[in-house]
Structure formats: structure tokens, C-alpha cells
PADRENVO-738500 format. One record per atom (N, C-alpha, C): residue in one letter; atom name; x negated, y negated, z negated. Coordinates in steps of 0.02 Angstrom, whole numbers. Layout:
N
<rest:A atom:CA x:X y:Y z:Z>
...
***
This chain:
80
<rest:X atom:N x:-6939 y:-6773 z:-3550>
<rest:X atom:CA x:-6929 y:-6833 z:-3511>
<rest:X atom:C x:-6929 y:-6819 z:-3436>
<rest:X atom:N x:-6956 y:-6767 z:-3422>
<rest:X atom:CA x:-6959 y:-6748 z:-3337>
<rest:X atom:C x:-6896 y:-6719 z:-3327>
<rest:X atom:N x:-6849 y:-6700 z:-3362>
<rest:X atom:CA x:-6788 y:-6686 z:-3369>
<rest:X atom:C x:-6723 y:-6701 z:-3299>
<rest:X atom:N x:-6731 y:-6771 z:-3302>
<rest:X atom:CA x:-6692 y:-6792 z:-3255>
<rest:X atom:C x:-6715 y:-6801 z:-3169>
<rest:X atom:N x:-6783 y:-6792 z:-3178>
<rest:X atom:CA x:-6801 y:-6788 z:-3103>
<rest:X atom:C x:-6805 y:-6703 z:-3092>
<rest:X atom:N x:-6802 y:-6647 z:-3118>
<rest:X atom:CA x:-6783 y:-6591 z:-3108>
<rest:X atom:C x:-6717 y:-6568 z:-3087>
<rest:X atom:N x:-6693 y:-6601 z:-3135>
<rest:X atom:CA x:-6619 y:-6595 z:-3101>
<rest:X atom:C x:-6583 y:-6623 z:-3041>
<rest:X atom:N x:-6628 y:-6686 z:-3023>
<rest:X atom:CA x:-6635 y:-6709 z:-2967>
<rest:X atom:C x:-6641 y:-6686 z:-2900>
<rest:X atom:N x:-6700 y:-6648 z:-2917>
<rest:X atom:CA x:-6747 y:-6583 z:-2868>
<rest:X atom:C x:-6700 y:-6535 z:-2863>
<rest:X atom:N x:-6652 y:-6526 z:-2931>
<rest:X atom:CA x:-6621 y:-6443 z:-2901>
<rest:X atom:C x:-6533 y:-6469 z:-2872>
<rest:X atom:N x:-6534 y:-6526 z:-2882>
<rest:X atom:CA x:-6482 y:-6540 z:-2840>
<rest:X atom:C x:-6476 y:-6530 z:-2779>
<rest:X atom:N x:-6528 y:-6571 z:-2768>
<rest:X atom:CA x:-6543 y:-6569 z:-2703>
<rest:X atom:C x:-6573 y:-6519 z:-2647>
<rest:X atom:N x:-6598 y:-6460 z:-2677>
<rest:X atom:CA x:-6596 y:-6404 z:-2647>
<rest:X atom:C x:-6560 y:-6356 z:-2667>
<rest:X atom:N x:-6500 y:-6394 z:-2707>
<rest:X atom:CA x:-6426 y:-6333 z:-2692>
<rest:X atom:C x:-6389 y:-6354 z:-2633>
<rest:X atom:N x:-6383 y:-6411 z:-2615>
<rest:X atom:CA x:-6363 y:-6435 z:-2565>
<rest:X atom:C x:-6390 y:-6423 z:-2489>
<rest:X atom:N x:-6459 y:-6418 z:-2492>
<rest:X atom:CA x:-6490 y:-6398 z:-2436>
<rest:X atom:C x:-6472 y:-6322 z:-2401>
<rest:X atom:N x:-6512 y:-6277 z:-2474>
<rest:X atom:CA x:-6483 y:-6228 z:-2463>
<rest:X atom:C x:-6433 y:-6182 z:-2456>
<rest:X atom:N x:-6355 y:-6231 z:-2457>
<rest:X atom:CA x:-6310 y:-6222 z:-2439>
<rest:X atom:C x:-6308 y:-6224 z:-2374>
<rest:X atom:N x:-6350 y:-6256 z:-2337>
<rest:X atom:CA x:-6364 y:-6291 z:-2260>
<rest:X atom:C x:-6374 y:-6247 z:-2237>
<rest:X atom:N x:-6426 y:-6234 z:-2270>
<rest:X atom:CA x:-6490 y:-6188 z:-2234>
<rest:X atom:C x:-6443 y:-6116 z:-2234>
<rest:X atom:N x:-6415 y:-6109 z:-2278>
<rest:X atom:CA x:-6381 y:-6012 z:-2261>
<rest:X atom:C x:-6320 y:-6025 z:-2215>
<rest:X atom:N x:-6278 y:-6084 z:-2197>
<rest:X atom:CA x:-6261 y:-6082 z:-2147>
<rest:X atom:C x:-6274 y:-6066 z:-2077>
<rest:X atom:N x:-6328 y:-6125 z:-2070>
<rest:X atom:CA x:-6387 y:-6103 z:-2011>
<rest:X atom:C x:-6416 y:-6046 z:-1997>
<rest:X atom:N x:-6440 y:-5996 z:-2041>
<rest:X atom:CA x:-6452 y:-5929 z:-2046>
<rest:X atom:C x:-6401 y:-5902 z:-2000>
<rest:X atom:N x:-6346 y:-5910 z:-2055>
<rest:X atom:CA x:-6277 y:-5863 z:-2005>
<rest:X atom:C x:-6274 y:-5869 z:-1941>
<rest:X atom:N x:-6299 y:-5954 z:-1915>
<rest:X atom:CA x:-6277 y:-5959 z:-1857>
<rest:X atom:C x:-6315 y:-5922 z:-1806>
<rest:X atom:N x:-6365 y:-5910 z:-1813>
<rest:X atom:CA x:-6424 y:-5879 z:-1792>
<rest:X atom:C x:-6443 y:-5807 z:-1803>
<rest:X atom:N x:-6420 y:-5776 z:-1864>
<rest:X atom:CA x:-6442 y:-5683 z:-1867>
<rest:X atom:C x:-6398 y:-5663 z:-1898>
<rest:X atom:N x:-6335 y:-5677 z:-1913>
<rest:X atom:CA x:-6278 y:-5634 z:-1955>
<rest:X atom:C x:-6213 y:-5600 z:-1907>
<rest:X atom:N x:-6203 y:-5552 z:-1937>
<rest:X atom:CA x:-6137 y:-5526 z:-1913>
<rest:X atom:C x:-6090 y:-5561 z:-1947>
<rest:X atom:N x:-6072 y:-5560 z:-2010>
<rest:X atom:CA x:-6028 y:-5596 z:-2053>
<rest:X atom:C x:-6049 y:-5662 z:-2100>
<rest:X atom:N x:-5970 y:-5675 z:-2114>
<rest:X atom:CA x:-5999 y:-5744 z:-2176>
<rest:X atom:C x:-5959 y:-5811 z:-2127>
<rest:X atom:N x:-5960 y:-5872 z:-2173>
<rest:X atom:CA x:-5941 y:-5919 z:-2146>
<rest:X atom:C x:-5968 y:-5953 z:-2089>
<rest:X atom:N x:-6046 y:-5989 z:-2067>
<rest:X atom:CA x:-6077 y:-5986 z:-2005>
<rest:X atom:C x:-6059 y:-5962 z:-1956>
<rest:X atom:N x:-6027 y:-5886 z:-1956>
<rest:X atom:CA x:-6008 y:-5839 z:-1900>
<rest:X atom:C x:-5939 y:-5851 z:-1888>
<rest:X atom:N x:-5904 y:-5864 z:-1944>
<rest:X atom:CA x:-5841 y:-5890 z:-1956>
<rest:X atom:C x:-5847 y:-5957 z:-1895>
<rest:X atom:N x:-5877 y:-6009 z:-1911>
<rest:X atom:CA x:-5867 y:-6095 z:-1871>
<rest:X atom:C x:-5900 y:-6057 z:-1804>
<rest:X atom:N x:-5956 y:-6015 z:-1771>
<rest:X atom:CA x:-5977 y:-5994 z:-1730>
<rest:X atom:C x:-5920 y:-5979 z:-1683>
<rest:X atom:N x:-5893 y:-5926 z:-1711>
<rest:X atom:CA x:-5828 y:-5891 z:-1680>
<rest:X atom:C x:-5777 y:-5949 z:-1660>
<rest:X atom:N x:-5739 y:-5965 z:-1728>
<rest:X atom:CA x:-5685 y:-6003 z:-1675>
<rest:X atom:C x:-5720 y:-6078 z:-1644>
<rest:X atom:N x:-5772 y:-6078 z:-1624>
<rest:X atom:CA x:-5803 y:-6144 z:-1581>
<rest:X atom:C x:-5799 y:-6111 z:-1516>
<rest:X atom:N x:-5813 y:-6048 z:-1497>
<rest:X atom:CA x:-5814 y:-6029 z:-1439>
<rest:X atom:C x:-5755 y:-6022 z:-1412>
<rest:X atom:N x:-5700 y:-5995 z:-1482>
<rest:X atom:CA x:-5636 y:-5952 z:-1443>
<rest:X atom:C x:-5584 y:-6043 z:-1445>
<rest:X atom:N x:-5621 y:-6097 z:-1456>
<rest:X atom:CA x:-5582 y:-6163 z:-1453>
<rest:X atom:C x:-5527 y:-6175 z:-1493>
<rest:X atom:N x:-5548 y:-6121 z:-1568>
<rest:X atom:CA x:-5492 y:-6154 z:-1620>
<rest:X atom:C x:-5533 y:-6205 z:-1680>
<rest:X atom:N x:-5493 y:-6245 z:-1632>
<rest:X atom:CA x:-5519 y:-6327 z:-1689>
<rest:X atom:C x:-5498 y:-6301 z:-1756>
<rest:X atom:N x:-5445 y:-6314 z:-1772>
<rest:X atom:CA x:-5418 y:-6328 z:-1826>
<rest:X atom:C x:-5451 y:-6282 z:-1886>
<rest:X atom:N x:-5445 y:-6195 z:-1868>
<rest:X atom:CA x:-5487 y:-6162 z:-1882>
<rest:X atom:C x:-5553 y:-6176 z:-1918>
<rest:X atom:N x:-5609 y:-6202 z:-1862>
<rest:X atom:CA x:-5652 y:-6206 z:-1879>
<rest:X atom:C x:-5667 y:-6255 z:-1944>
<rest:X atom:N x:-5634 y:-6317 z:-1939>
<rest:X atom:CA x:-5621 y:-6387 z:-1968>
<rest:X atom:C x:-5612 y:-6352 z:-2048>
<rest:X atom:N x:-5563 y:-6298 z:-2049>
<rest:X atom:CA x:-5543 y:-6281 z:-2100>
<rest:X atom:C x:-5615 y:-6236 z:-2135>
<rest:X atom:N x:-5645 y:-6201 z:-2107>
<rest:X atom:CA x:-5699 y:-6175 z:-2137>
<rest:X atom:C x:-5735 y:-6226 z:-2152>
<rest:X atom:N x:-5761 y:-6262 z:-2120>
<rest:X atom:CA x:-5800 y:-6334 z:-2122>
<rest:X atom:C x:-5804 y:-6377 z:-2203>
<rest:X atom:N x:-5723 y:-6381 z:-2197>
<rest:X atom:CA x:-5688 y:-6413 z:-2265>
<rest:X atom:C x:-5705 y:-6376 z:-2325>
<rest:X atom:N x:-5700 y:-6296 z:-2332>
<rest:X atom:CA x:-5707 y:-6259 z:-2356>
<rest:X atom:C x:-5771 y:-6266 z:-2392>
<rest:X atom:N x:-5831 y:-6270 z:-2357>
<rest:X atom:CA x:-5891 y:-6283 z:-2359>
<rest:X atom:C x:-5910 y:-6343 z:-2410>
<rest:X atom:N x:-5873 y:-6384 z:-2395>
<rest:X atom:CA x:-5886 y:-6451 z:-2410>
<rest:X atom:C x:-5889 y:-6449 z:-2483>
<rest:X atom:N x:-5799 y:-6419 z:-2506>
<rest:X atom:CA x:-5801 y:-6412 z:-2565>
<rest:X atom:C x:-5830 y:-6368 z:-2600>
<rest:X atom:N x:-5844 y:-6291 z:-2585>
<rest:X atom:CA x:-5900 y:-6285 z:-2599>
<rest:X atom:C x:-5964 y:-6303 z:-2628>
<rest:X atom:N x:-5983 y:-6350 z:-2566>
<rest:X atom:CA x:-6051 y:-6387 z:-2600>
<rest:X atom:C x:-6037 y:-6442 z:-2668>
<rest:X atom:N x:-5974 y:-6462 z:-2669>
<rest:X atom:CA x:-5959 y:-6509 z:-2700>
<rest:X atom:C x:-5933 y:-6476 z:-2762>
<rest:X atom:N x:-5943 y:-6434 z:-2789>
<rest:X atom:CA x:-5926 y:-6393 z:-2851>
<rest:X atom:C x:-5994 y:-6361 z:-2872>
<rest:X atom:N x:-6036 y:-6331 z:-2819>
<rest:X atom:CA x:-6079 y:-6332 z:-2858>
<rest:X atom:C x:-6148 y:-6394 z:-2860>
<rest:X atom:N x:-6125 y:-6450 z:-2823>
<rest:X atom:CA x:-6148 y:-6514 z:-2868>
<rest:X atom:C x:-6129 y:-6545 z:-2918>
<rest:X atom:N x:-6077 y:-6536 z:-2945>
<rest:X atom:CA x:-6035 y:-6537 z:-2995>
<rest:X atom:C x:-6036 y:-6511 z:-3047>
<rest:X atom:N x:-6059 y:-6420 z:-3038>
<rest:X atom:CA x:-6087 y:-6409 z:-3091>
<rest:X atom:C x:-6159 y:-6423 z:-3138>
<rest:X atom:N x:-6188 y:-6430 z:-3066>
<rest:X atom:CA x:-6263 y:-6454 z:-3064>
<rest:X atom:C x:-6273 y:-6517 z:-3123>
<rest:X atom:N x:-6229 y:-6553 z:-3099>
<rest:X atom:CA x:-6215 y:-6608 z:-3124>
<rest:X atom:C x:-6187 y:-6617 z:-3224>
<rest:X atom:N x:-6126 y:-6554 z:-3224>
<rest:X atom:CA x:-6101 y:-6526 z:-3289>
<rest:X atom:C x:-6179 y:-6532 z:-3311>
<rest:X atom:N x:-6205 y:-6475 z:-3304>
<rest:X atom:CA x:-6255 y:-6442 z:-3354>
<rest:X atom:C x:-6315 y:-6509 z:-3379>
<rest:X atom:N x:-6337 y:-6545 z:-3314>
<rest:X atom:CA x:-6388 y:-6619 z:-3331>
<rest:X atom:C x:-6338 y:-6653 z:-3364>
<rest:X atom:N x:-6288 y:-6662 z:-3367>
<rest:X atom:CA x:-6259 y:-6727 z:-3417>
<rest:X atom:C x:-6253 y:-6682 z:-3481>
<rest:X atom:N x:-6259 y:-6610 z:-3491>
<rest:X atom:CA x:-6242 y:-6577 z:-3575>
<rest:X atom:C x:-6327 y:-6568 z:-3597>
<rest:X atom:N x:-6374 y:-6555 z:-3560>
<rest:X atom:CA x:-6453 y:-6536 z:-3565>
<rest:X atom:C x:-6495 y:-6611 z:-3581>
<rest:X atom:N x:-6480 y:-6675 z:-3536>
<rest:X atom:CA x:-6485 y:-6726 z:-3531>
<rest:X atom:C x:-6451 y:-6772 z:-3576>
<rest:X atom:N x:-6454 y:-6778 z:-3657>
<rest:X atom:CA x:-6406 y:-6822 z:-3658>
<rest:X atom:C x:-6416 y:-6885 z:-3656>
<rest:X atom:N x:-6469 y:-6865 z:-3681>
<rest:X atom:CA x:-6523 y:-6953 z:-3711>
<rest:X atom:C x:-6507 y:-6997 z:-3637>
<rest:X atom:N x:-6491 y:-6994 z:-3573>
<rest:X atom:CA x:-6481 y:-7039 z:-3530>
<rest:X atom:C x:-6426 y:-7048 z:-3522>
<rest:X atom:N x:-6412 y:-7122 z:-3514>
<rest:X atom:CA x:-6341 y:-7138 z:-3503>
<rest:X atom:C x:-6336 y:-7132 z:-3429>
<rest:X atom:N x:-6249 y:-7128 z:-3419>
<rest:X atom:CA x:-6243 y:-7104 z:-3361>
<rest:X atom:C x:-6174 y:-7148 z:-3339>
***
């Protein structure tokens, strides 16, 4: 029965920690996406950056999605 507030919890710190290793980059990495939006913010390519940004987004949004897959096949007993 604690089922669905776990999955809750790990949603929500897949999402964070998607955040959070961005922020990393922005701060101690040579490479990776962070360094990626870093870079072209300075060298003033919008579009660029926008596009990593987007990138990101979906990203996070696939693996909430899967997050999501696995609680609706583990979870069934709740309707959804």
C-alpha cells in the first residue's frame, strides 16, 4: 500500500536530479550538456542554447514517463 507514495518520491527526485547534474556542470565540468547551455550563453547563441534546453526537457519527460510506465504495471490495484 506504500506503493504509490514511493513512486511518488522517486519521481520526483528523478526530476530534481536531473536539475541538480545540470547545475553541477554549470559549476565543475569540462563537458556534458550544462557546459553545453554555459558555452553558447556566453558566445550569444540563443537558438543553440534553447535547443539544448529543449533537449533536456524531453529528457526529463521520458524518464517521467517511464517512471510512470513501471507505477502503472507494479501499481495496479490503483486506478489511474
Amino acid at each position: 500500500s506504500s506503493l504509490p507514495v514511493i513512486f511518488a518520491g522517486i519521481k520526483t527526485a528523478m526530476t530534481l536530479a536531473l536539475i541538480g547534474a545540470i547545475v553541477a556542470e554549470f559549476v565543475g565540468a569540462t563537458e556534458g550538456m550544462g557546459v553545453l547551455i554555459k558555452t553558447f550563453n556566453f558566445q550569444l547563441q540563443v537558438a543553440e542554447g534553447f535547443a539544448v534546453i529543449v533537449a533536456l526537457a524531453i529528457i526529463g519527460l521520458i524518464l517521467y514517463g517511464i517512471t510512470e510506465l513501471i507505477e502503472h504495471k507494479l501499481v495496479f490495484w490503483r486506478g489511474h
